[in-house]
C-alpha positions as CSV (number, residue, x, y, z in Angstrom):
1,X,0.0,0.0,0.0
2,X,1.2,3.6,-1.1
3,X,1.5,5.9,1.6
4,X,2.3,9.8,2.4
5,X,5.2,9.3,4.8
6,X,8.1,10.1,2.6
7,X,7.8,14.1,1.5
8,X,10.4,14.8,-1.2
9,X,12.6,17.8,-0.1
10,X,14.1,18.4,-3.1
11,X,11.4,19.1,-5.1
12,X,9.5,22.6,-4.4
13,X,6.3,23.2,-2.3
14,X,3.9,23.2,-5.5
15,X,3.3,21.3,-8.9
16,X,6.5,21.3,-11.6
17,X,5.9,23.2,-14.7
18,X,6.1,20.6,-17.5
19,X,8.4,22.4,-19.9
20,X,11.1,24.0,-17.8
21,X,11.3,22.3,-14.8
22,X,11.2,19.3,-16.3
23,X,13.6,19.9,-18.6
24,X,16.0,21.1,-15.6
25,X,15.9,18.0,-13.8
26,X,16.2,15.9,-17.6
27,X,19.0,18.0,-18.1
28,X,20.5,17.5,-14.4
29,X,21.7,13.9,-15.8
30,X,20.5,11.9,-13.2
31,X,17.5,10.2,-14.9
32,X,17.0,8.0,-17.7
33,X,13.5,8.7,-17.8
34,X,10.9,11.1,-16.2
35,X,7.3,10.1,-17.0
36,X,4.5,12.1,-16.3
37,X,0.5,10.9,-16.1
38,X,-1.1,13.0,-18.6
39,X,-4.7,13.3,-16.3
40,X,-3.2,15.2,-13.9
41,X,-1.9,18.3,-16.0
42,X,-3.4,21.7,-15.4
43,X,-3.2,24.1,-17.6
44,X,-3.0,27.9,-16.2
45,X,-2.7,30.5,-18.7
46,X,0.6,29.9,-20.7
47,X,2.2,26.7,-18.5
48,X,1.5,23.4,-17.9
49,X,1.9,22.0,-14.4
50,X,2.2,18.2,-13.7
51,X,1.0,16.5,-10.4
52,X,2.3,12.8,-10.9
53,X,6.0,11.5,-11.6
54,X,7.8,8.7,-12.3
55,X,11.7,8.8,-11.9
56,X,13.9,6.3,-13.3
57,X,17.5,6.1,-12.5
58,X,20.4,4.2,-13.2
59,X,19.7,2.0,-10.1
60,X,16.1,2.8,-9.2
61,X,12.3,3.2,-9.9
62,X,10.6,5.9,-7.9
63,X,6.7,7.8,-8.1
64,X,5.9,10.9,-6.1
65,X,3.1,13.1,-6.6
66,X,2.5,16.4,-5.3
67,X,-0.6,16.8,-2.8
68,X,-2.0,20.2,-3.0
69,X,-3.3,20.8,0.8
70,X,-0.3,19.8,1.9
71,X,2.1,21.8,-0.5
72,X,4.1,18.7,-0.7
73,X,5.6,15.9,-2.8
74,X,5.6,12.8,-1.6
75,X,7.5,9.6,-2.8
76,X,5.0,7.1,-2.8
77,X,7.3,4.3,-4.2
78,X,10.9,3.8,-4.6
79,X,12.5,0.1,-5.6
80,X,15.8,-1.2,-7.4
81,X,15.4,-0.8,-11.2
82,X,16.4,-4.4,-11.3
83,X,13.4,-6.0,-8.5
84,X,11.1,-3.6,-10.1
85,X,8.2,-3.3,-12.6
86,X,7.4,0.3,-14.4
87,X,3.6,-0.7,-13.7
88,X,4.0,-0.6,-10.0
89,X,5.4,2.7,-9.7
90,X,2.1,3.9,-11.5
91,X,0.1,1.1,-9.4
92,X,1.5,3.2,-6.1
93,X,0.2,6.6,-8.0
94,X,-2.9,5.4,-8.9
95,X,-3.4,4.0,-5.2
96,X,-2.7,7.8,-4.1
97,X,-5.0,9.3,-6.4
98,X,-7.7,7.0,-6.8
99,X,-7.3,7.2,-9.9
100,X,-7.0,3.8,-12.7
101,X,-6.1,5.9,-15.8
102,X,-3.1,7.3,-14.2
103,X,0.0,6.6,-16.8
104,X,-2.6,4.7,-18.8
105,X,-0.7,5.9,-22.4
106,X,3.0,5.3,-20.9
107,X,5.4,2.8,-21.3
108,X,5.0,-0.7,-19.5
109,X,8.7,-1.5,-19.0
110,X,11.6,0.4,-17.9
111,X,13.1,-0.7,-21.4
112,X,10.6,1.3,-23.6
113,X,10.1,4.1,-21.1
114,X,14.3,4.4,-21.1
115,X,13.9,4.2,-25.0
116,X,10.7,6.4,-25.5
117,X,12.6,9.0,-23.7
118,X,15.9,8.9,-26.1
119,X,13.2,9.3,-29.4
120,X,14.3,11.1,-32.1
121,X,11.9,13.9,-33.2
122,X,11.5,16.2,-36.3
123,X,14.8,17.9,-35.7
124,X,17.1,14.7,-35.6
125,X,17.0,11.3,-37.2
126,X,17.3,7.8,-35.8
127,X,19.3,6.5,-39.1
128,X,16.9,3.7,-39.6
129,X,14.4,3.2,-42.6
130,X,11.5,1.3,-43.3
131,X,12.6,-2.5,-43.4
132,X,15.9,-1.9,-41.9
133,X,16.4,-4.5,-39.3
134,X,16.0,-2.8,-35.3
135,X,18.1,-4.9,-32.5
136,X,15.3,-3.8,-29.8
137,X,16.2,-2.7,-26.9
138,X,13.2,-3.7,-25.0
139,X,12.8,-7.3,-25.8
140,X,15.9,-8.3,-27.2
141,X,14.8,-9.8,-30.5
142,X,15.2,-8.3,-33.7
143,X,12.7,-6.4,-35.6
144,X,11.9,-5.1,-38.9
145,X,11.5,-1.2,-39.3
146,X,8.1,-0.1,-40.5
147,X,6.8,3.3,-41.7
148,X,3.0,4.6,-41.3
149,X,2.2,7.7,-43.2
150,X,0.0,10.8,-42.2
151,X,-1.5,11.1,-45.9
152,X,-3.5,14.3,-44.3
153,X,-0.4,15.6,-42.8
154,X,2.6,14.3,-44.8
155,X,3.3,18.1,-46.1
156,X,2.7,19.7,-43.1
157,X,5.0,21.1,-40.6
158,X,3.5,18.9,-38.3
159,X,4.0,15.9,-39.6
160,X,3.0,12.8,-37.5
161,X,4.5,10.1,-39.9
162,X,6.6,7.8,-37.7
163,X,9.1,4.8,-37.9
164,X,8.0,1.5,-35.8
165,X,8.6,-1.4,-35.1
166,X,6.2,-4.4,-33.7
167,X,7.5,-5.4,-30.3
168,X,5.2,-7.4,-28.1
169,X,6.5,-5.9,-24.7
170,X,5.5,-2.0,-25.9
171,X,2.4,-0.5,-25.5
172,X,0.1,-2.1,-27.8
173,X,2.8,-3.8,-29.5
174,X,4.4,-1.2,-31.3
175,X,7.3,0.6,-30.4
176,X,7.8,4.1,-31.7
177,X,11.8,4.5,-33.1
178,X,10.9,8.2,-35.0
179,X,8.6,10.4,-34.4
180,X,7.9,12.6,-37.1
181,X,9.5,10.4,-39.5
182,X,9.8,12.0,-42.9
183,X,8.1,10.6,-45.5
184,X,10.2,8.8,-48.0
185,X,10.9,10.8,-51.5
């Protein structure tokens, strides 16, 4: 059972703006991943505060999530990355906040969430095209590359074409390698 025993000190009295204070602890180097639960954002004016994390280290799994009376984050689970499941970090959140579709469209291993995070988007490329073969990193096998297309938004700036590959330990068996892939000329 989750509890509210273990406030986080180092994390401020109130939520964490997604963009920039996220970014400051991605950029601090000691996480592989931070994952947030999408049905806890609040959006006020021009920012956008999260409520629920996930912290994954080189050695450990941790949740927290910040409780408004109490001005506080709390660490509601902590384990070894190796004795550990993702899925029972969000469990521990979901316990907290009554809440089932907490992390519902994240990662289900540490693999993919450690992989998800290191995406390439628009601005960079993974090197891979479609049918190249993908050594994957979250189930060990190897996979062939697969594109799918926006047709509606293939010319856009926005493009939402992406490189995959099927991997039946990602989130419904696919496993993003590029977003906003370019489309093939």
């Amino acid at each position: 059972m989750a509890d509210l025993d273990t406030p986080v000190s180092s994390l401020p009295s109130r939520p964490l703006e997604m963009e920039q204070a996220l970014a400051q602890l991605e950029d601090s180097g000691r996480f592989e991943a931070i994952i947030h639960s999408e049905r806890t954002i609040e959006i006020e004016e021009q920012f956008v505060y999260v409520y629920d994390l996930v912290f994954i280290t080189e050695g450990s799994v941790s949740a927290v999530v910040y409780i408004e009376d109490d001005e506080t984050w709390y660490r509601v689970f902590k384990e070894d990355r190796s004795d550990t499941e993702l899925t029972d970090a969000y469990d521990a959140a979901r316990e907290i906040r009554d809440e089932e579709s907490l992390f519902e469209r994240h990662s289900l291993t540490i693999e993919e969430a450690v992989f998800t995070e290191d995406t390439p988007s628009k601005k960079e490329t993974s090197g891979y095209e479609k049918g190249d073969s993908f050594e994957c990193p979250v189930c060990g096998d190897t996979h062939t590359v697969k594109f799918e297309e926006d047709e509606l938004m293939k010319d856009h700036s926005t493009d939402v074409s992406q490189l995959y590959v099927e991997c039946p330990e990602a989130r419904n068996d696919e496993l993003i390698i590029e977003f906003q892939a370019r489309t093939p000329s």
